[in-house]
C-alpha positions in Angstrom: 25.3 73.8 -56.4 28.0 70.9 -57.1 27.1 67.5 -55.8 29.4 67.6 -52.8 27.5 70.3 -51.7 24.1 69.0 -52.0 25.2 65.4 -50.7 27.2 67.1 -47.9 23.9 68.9 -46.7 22.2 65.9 -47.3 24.4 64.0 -45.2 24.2 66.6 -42.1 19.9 67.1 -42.9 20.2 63.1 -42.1 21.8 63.0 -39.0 20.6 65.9 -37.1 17.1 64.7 -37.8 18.0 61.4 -36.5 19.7 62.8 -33.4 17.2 65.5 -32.5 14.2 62.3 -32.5 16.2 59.5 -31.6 15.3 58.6 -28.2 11.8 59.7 -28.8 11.8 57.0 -31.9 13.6 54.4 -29.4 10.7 54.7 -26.9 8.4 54.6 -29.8 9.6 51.6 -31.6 10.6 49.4 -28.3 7.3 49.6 -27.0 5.6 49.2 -30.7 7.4 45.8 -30.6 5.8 44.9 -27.8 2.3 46.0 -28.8 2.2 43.7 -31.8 1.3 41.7 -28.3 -0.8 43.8 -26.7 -3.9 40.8 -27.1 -1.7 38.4 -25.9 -0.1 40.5 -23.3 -4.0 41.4 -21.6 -5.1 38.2 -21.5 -2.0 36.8 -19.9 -2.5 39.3 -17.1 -6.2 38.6 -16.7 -5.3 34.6 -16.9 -7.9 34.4 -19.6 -7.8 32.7 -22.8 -10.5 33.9 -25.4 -11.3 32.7 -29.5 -8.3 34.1 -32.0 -11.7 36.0 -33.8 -11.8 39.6 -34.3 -15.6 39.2 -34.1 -17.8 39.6 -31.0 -18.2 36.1 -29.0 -21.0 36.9 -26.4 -25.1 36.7 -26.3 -26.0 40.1 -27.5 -29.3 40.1 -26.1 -28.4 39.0 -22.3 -25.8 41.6 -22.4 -28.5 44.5 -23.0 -30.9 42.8 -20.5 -27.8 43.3 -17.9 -27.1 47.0 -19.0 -30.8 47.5 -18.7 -31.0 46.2 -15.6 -28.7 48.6 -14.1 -29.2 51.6 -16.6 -32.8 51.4 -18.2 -31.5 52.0 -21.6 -35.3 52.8 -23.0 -34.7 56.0 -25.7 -31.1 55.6 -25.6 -28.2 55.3 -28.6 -26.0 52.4 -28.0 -22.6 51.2 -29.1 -21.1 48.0 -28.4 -17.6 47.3 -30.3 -14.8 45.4 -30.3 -11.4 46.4 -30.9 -9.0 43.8 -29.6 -9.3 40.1 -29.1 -9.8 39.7 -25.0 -12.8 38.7 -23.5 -13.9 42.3 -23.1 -16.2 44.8 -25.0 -16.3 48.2 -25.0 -19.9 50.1 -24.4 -20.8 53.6 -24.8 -24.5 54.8 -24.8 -25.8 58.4 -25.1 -28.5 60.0 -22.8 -32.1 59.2 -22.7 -34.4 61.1 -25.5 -37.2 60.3 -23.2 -36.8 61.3 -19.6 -40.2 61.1 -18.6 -40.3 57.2 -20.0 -36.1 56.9 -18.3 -35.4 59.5 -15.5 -31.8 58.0 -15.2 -30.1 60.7 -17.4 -26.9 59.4 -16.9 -24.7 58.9 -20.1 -21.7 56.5 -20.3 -19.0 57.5 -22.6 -17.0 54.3 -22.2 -16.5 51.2 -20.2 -16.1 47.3 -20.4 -18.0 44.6 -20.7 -16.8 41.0 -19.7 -18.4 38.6 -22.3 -18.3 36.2 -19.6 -19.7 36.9 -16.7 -21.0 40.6 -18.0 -19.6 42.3 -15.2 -18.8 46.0 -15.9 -15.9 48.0 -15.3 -14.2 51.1 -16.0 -11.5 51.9 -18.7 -9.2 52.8 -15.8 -10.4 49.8 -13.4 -9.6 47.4 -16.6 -5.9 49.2 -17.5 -3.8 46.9 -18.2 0.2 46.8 -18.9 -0.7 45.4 -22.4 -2.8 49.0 -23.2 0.2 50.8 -20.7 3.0 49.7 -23.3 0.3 50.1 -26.7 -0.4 53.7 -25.4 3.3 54.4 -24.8 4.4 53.5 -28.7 2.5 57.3 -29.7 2.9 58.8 -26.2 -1.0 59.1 -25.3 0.3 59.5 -21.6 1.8 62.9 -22.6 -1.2 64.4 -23.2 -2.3 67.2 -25.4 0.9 66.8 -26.8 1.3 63.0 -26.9 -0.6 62.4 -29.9 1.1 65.2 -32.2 4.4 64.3 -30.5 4.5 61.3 -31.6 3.4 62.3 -35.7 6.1 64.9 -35.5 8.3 61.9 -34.8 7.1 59.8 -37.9 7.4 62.6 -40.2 10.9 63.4 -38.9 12.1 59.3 -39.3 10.4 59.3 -42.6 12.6 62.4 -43.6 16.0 60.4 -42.0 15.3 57.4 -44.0 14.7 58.9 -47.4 17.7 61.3 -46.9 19.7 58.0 -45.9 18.8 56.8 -48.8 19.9 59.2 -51.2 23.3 59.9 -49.1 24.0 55.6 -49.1 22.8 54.9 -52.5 25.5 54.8 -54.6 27.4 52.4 -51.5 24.3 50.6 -50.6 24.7 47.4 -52.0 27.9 46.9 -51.3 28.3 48.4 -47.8 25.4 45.8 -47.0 28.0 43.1 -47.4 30.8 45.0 -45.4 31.0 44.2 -41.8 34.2 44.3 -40.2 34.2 43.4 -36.6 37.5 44.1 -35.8 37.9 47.5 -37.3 37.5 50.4 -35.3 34.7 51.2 -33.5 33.3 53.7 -35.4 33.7 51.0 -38.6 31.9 49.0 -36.2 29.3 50.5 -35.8 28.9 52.2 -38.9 28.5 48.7 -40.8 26.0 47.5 -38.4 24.1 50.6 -38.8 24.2 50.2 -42.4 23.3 46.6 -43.0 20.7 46.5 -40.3 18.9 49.8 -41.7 18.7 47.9 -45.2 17.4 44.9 -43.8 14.4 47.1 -41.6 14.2 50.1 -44.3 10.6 48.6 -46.0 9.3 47.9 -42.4 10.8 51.2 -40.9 9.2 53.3 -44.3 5.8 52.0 -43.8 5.6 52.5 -40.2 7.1 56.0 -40.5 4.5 57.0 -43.1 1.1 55.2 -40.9 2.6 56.6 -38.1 2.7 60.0 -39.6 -0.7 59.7 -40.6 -2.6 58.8 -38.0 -0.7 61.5 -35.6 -0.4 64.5 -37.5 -4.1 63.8 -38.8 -5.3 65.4 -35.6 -3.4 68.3 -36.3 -5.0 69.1 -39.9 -8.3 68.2 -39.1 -8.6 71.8 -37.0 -8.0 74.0 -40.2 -9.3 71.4 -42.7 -12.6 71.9 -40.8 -12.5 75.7 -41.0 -11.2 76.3 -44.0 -12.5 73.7 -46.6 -15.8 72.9 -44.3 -16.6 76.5 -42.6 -16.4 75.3 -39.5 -18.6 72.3 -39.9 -17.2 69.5 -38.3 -20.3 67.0 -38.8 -20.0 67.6 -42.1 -16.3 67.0 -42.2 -16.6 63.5 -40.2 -19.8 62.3 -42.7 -17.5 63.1 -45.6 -14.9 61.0 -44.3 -16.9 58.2 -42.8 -16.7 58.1 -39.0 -20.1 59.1 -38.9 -23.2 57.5 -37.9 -26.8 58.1 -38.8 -29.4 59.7 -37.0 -32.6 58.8 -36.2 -35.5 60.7 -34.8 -37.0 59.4 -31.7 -41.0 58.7 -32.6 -42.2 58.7 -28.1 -44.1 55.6 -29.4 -42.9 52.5 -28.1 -42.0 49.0 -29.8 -44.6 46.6 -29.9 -42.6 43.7 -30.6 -40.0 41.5 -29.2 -36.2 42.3 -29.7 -33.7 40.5 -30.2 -29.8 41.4 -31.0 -28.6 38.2 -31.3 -31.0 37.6 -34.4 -30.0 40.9 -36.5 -26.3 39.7 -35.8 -26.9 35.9 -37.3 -28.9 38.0 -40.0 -26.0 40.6 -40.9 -23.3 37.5 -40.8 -25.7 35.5 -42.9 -25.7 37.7 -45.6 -21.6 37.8 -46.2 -19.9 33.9 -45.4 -17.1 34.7 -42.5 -17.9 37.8 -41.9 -17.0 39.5 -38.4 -19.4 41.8 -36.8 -17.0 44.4 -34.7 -19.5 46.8 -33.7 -23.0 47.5 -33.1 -25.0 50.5 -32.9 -28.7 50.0 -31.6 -30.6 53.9 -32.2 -33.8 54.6 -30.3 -33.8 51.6 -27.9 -37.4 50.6 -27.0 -38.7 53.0 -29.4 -41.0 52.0 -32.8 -38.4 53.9 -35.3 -35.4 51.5 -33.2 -32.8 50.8 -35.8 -29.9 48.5 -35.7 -26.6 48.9 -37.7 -23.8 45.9 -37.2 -20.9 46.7 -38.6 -18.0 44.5 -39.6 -15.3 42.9 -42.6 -14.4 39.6 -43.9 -11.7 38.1 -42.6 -8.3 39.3 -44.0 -7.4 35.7 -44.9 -9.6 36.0 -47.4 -9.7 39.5 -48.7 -7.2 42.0 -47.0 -9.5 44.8 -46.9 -13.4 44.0 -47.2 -15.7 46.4 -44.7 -19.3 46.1 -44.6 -22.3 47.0 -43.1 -26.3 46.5 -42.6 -28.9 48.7 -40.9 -32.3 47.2 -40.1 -35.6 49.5 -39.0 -36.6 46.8 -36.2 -40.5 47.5 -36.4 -40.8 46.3 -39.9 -38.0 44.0 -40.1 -36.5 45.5 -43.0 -33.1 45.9 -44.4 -32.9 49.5 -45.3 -29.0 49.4 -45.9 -26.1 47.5 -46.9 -22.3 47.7 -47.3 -21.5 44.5 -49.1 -17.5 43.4 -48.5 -17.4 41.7 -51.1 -17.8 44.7 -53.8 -14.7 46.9 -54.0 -13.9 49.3 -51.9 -14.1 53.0 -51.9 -11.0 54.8 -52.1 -11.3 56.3 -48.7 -12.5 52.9 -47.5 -9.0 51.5 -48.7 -6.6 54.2 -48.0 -8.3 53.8 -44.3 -8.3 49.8 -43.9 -5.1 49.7 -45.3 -3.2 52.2 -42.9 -4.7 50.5 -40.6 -3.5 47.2 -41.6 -0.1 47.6 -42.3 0.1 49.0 -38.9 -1.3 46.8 -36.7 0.2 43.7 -38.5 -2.5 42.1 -37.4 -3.6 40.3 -41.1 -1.1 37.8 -41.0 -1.0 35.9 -37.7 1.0 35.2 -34.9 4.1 34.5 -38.1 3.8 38.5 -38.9 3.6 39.4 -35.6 6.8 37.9 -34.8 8.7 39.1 -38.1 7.2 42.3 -37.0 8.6 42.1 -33.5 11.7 41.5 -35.0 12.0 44.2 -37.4 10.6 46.8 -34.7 13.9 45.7 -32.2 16.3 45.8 -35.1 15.0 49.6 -36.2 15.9 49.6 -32.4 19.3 48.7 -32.5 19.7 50.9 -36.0 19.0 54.1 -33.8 21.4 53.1 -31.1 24.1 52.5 -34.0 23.2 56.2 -35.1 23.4 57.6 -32.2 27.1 55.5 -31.5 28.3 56.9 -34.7 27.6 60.3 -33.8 29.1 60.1 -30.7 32.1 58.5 -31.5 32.7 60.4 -34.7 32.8 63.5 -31.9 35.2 62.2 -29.8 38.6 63.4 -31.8 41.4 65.8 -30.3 40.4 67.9 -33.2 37.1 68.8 -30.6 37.7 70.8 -27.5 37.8 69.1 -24.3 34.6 70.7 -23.2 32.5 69.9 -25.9 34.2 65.9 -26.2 32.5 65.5 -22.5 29.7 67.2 -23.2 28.7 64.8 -26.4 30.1 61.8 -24.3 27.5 62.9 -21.7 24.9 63.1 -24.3 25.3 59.9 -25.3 25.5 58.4 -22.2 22.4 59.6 -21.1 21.1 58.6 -24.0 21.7 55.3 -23.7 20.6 55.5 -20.2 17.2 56.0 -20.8 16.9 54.0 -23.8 18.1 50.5 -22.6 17.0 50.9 -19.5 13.4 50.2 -20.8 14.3 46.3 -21.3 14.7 45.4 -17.4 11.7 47.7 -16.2 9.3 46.2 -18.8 10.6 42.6 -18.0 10.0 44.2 -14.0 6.8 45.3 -14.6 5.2 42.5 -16.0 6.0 40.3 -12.8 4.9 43.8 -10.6 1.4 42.9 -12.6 1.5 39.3 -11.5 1.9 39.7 -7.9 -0.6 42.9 -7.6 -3.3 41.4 -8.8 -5.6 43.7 -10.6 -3.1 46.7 -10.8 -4.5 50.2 -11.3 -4.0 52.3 -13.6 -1.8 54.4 -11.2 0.4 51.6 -10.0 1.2 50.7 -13.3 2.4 54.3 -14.3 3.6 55.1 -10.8 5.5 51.8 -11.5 6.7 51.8 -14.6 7.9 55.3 -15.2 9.5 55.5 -11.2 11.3 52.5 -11.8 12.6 53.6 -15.5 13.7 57.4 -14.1 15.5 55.1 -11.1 17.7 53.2 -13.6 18.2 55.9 -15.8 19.5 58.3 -13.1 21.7 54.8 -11.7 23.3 54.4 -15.3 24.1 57.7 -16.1 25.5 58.2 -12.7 27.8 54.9 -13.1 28.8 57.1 -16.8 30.2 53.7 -18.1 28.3 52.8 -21.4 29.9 49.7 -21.4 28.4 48.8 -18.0 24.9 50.2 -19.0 24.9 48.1 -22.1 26.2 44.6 -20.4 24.0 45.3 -16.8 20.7 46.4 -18.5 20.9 42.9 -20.8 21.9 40.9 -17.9 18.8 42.2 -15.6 16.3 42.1 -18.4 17.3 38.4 -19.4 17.1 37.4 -15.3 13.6 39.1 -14.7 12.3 37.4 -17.9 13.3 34.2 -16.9 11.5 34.8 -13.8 8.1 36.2 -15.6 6.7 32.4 -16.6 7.8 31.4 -12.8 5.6 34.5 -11.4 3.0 33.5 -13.1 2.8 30.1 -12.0 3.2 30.7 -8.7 0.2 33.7 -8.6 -1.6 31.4 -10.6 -0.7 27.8 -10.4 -1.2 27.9 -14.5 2.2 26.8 -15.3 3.5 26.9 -18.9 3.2 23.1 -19.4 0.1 23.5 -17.7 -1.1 26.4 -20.4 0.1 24.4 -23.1 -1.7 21.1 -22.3 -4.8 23.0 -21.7 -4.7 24.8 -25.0 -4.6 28.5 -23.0 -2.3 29.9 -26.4 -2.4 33.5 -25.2 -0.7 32.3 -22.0 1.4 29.9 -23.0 3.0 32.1 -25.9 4.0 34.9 -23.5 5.2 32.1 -20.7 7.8 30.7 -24.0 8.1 34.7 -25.4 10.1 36.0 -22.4 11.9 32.5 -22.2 13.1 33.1 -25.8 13.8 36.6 -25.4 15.4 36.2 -22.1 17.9 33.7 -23.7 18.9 35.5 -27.0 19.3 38.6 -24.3 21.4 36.5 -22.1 23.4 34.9 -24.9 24.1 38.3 -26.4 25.1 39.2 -23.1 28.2 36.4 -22.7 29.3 37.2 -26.3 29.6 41.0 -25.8 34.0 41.1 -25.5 35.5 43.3 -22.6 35.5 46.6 -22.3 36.8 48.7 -25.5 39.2 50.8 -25.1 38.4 54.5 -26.3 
């Protein structure tokens, strides 16, 4: 096969693939960028402003007297863990082992726990837009399909950047240099398509292959199970890790006083800055109750460093350890660091800006892609019929895609004046309102329009977003920033910022090209 050939099907592998997932990647990288502040975004909406610690921050042991209270946790399995820094905690505990000693067989699965005042709540009752946009970036609202959606995606960009690679290699030095604004549009956009893919392509490759991971895991895990396991899944999960022990419930009760708090201090005693992020108490009550705290060292000083500590609470021994500080195993680190390098969330606020950044230039790199396409499709040398049918394509394309800047900036002052929004307003919301622009913009069929209108009423709506919130809350930004409330502050001067690169971006965009 000569090398025309093979670069020619290289070249056409490259752009149907980045056609066929392009506005799924749009969604999927717009909202990403916003989850790098899905923290900050939460506890803007709650007005809350919590420590920047990835450990727990609550008294352990008046949190248990509370669920006790209400729940009589005696012979129970219980898991408190935190996953994201707001002033909540998720809770989960199992069924009682004893029902003679605890009638209440009720099981919780999952809900929250306010480290402040303790109050309880439901994931729903506590959905916020922060978790609305996070769970939007990998399409968990879609499902079943959602999850493996949204891998099928990764894998697919993964397969559009290597094969841009190899088609721009030989050009891709230099064509980085080449931008000619005044050329034609098709010049146009190509160069900004080319130099803005360079500039993203290490960030766009690592989140294509995480993002393939953790998605298209789900879909192995069925036949991995059967075929490699025979149809032991238990098995499967110990071998990887995300299993927990067991212990047998004795029907003797604990003699002694317990106290959380202390095997916490204990556990964090043993490694210096160390951040327990979830606790699993087995047997509550019980004489063979054990505690296991789980946790890492904090990635400023070692990037991946898990560890662990299990206690039998009768004899107040120490019957297991994880030390962070030894290396890792190799599933321990192929784990952690996935993890990691998709979150961002090792390097502070700095990487989470860069990776902000990055994630609304990969934007910008699809929209290019999608540009070129259409205008390399609108020649004389195409029939008539198919010319309006690409030219329809891409305007709805660009419809749906950049209409998601004016409802996001819409929604989050829809959060500030409801109060405690639902998890149905917020979907009914933001998913209405983005079909309702979509369906306006590709009935105006005027890309031009579409592109000028949707940054015009994104940059006005941000600008209103840090007035919203004073007014629902009399916590204005100089307010926030006197006070120390960073969380709220930093989305207050976020949409400011944004709103005014949007807005300048808007004035400099020349009048309407001529086809």
């Amino acid at each position: 096969m000569s090398d025309k050939r093979i670069y020619n099907i290289l070249f056409h592998t490259h752009t149907i693939s980045g056609i066929v997932i392009s506005v799924l990647l749009y969604v999927i990288f717009f909202a990403g960028s916003f989850s790098f502040f899905r923290d900050e975004i939460v506890n803007w909406e709650r007005n809350q402003t919590v420590k920047n610690t990835e450990a727990f921050d609550l008294d352990f042991d008046e949190a248990l007297d509370t669920l006790n209270t209400t729940y009589n946790l005696n012979s129970r399995d219980i898991e408190l863990s935190k996953h994201f820094i707001e002033q909540r905690i998720g809770v989960a505990f199992s069924a009682p082992k004893d029902t003679i000693l605890n009638p209440n067989t009720k099981a919780n699965r999952y809900s929250t726990l306010d480290t402040k005042t303790y109050a309880e709540n439901s994931y729903d009752g506590d959905y916020t837009l922060g978790e609305f946009l996070y769970r939007l970036h990998f399409f968990a609202q879609m499902q079943p399909i959602g999850y493996m959606l949204a891998g099928f995606v990764a894998f697919f960009f993964l397969f559009a950047i290597i094969t841009g690679v190899i088609v721009h290699w030989s050009k891709i030095v230099s064509n980085f240099y080449t931008f000619r604004p005044y050329a034609k549009l098709k010049t146009l956009w190509t160069d900004a398509h080319t130099a803005l893919g360079v500039i993203g392509l290490p960030f766009q490759f690592v989140y294509a292959v995480t993002g393939a991971f953790f998605m298209i895991k789900a879909i192995i895990i069925a036949p991995t199970v059967f075929f490699l396991f025979n149809g032991d899944s238990a098995k499967f999960y110990d071998d990887l890790g995300y299993s927990h022990p067991e212990y047998k419930y004795s029907h003797t009760p604990l003699n002694k006083d317990f106290s959380l708090n202390y095997y916490v201090d204990k556990t964090e005693a043993l490694w210096p800055n160390f951040d327990a992020t979830q606790i699993h108490v087995f047997n509550y009550g019980d004489a063979n109750m054990h505690v296991m705290i789980e946790g890492h060292l904090k990635y400023q000083d070692k990037y991946t460093a898990v560890g662990e500590a299990i206690y039998k609470v009768d004899t107040d021994t120490l019957i297991h350890k994880k030390d962070p500080n030894q290396s890792a195993t190799y599933l321990d680190g192929v784990k952690n660091v996935m993890f990691r390098l998709h979150y961002g969330d090792y390097g502070g606020m700095t990487l989470k800006l860069v990776s902000f950044l990055l994630g609304i230039i990969s934007c910008f790199v699809i929209l290019s892609g999608v540009m070129i396409w259409g205008v390399a499709r609108n020649k004389k040398t195409i029939s008539e019929k198919k010319r309006r049918f690409n030219a329809w394509l891409v305007t709805i394309y660009l419809a749906i895609c950049l209409s998601m800047y004016p409802i996001t900036a819409l929604s989050f002052i829809a959060v500030k004046i409801n109060d405690h929004a639902s998890k149905t307003f917020i979907y009914s919301f933001y998913f209405i309102g983005w079909l309702l622009l979509t369906l306006f913009y590709s009935i105006k069929k005027d890309n031009y329009f579409t592109n000028k209108n949707t940054l015009l009423l994104g940059s006005l709506l941000g600008f209103l977003i840090p007035i919203t919130n004073g007014i629902t809350t009399n916590n204005w930004i100089w307010s926030t920033y006197q006070s120390n409330q960073f969380q709220i502050f930093f989305i207050d001067v976020f949409w400011i910022a944004l709103s005014s690169i949007t807005l300048y971006v808007y004035f400099k965009l020349k009048s309407k090209p001529k086809a």
